[in-house]
C-alpha positions in Angstrom: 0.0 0.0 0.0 1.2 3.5 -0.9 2.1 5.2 2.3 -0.1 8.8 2.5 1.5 11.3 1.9 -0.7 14.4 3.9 1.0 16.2 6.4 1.2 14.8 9.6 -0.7 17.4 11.1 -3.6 17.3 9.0 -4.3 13.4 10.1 -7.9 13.3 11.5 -10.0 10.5 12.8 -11.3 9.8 9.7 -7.9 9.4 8.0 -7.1 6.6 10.1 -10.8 5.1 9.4 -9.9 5.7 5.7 -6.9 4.0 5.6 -7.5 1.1 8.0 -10.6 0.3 5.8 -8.0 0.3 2.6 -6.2 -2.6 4.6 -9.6 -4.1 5.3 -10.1 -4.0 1.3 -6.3 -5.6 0.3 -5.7 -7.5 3.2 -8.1 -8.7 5.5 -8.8 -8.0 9.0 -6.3 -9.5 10.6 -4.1 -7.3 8.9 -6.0 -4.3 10.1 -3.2 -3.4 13.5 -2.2 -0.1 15.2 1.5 -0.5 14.0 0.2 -1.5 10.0 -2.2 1.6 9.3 0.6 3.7 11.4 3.1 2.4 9.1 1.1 3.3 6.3 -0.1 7.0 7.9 3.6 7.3 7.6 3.3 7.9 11.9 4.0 7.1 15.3 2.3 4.5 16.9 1.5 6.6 19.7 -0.3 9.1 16.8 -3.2 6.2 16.9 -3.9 7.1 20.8 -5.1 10.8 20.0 -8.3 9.3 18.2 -8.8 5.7 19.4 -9.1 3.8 22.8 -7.6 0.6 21.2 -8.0 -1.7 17.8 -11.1 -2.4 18.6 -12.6 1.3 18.8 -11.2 1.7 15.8 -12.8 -1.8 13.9 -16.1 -0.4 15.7 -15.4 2.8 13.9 -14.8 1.4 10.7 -18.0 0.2 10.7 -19.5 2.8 11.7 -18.3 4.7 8.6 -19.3 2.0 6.5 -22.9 2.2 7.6 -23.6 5.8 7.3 -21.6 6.0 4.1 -23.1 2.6 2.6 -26.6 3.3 3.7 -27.2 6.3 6.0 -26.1 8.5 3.5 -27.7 6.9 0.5 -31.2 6.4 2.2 -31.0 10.1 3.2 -30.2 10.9 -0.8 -32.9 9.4 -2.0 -35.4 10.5 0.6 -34.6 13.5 -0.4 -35.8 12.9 -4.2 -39.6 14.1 -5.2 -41.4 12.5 -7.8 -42.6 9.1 -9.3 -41.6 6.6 -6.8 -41.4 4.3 -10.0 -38.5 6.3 -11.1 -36.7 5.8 -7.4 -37.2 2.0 -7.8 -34.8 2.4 -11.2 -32.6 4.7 -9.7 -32.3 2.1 -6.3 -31.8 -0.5 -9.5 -29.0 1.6 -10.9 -26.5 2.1 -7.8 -24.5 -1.2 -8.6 -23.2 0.4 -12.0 -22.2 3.9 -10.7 -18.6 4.0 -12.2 -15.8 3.6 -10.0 -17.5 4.7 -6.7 -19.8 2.1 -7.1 -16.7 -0.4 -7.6 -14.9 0.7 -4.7 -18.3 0.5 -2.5 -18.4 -2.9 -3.3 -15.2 -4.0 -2.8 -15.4 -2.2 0.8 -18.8 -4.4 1.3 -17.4 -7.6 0.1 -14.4 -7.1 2.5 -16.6 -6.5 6.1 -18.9 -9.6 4.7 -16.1 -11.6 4.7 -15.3 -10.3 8.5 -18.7 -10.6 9.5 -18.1 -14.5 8.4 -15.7 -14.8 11.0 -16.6 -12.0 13.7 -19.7 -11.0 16.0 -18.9 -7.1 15.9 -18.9 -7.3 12.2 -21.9 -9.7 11.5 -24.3 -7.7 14.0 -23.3 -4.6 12.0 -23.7 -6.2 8.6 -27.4 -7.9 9.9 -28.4 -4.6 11.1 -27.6 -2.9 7.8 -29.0 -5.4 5.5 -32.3 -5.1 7.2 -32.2 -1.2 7.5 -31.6 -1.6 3.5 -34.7 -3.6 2.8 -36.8 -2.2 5.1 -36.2 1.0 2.8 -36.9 -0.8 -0.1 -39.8 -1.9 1.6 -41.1 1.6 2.3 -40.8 2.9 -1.4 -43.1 -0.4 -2.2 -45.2 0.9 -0.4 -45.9 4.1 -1.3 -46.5 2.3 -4.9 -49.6 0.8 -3.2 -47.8 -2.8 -2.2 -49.3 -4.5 0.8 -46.6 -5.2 3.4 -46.6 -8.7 2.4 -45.8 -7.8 -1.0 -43.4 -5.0 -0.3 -41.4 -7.0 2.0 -41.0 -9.7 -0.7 -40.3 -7.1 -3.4 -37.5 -5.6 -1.8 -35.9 -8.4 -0.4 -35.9 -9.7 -4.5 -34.0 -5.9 -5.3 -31.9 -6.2 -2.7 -30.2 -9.6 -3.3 -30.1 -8.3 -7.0 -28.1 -5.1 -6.0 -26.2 -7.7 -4.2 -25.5 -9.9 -6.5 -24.9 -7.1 -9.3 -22.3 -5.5 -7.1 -20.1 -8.7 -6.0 -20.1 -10.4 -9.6 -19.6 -7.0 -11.5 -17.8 -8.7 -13.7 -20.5 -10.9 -15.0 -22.4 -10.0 -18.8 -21.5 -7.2 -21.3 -23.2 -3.9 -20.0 -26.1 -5.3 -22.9 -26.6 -7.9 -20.8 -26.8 -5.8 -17.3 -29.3 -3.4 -18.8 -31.5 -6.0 -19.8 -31.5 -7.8 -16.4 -32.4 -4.8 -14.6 -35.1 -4.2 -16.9 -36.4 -6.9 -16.9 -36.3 -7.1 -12.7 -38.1 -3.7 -13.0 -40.9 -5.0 -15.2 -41.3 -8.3 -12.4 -41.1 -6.2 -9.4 -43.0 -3.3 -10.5 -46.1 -6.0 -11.6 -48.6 -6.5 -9.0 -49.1 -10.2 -8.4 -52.1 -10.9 -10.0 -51.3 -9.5 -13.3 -47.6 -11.4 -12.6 -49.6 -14.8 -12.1 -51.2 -14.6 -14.8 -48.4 -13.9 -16.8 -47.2 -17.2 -15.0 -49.3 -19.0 -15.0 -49.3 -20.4 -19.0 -45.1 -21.0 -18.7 -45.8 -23.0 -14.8 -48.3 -25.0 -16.9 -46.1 -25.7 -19.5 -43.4 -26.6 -17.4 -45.5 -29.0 -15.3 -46.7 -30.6 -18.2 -43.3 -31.4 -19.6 -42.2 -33.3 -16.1 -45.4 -35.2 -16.4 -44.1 -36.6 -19.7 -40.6 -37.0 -18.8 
């Protein structure tokens, strides 16, 4: 890792937050240590004691950033946004192919859910987000005249996708990503009894073909 090269005096909190969470990214957690992000701060170990109790103020930290940056600060964007709330469920499609922010977003996610397989602090974090994000999703369902039932079902479907989108970016031309999301738009903005009976001919079809297998 390139050590930074601010000024010492300049280092704040959130520099150490930054950079511990660029170790998170390239190497883990367990390579996360007072001595490694000093190193890499280009400062004294001592420097770390201005802003942090220990490591584990700072890993609580981290996550803390993570969560308002990831989510807090997103859900308060598009809260913010007036209009269709058709035209927020494409835009809530559309955050997993925002250039190179939404790259490094992801590869700051797929880092603390690996953590979170192998630590408490992290997995209560990453539990607590994950439901914050669908039960946003959930909302602007909602307000498109969803029951909960519905809603809840919805956005759990979009938020696997966003998921899924983000960690195998590398998956399908951008052809191919365009016509997925579309086509997850069209499912999820269908209420269920026109999308049954959309079904409905293909499940028939489907059943009839195991019948004669």
């Amino acid at each position: 890792m390139v050590v930074d090269s601010r000024p010492r005096t300049s280092l704040t909190l959130p520099h150490w937050v930054q950079c511990a969470t660029e170790v998170l990214v390239d190497e883990g957690v367990d390579s996360v240590r007072v001595d490694s992000v000093a190193r890499n701060l280009g400062v004294t170990r001592g420097s770390f004691y201005w802003h942090f109790k220990d490591r584990a103020d700072l890993l609580q930290h981290m996550l803390d950033a993570w969560r308002d940056a990831a989510t807090e600060q997103i859900i308060e964007r598009f809260s913010r946004q007036a209009g269709d709330p058709r035209a927020l469920i494409r835009d809530l499609l559309s955050l997993p192919f925002r250039g190179q922010a939404a790259e490094r977003a992801a590869r700051v996610e797929l880092a603390v859910r690996d953590w979170a397989r192998r630590d408490v602090l992290a997995r209560h974090a990453l539990d607590d987000v994950d439901a914050r994000r669908i039960s946003y999703i959930a909302q602007c369902f909602s307000a498109l005249g969803f029951d909960i039932d519905q809603a809840r079902a919805r956005a759990f479907i979009l938020y696997g996708y966003e998921v899924a989108e983000s960690l195998l970016r590398r998956q399908g031309s951008s052809t191919q990503k365009t016509e997925r999301s579309t086509l997850l738009e069209q499912m999820l903005l269908t209420p269920a009894a026109a999308l049954g009976a959309a079904v409905a001919p293909v499940a028939q079809r489907v059943s009839g073909a195991r019948r004669r297998v």
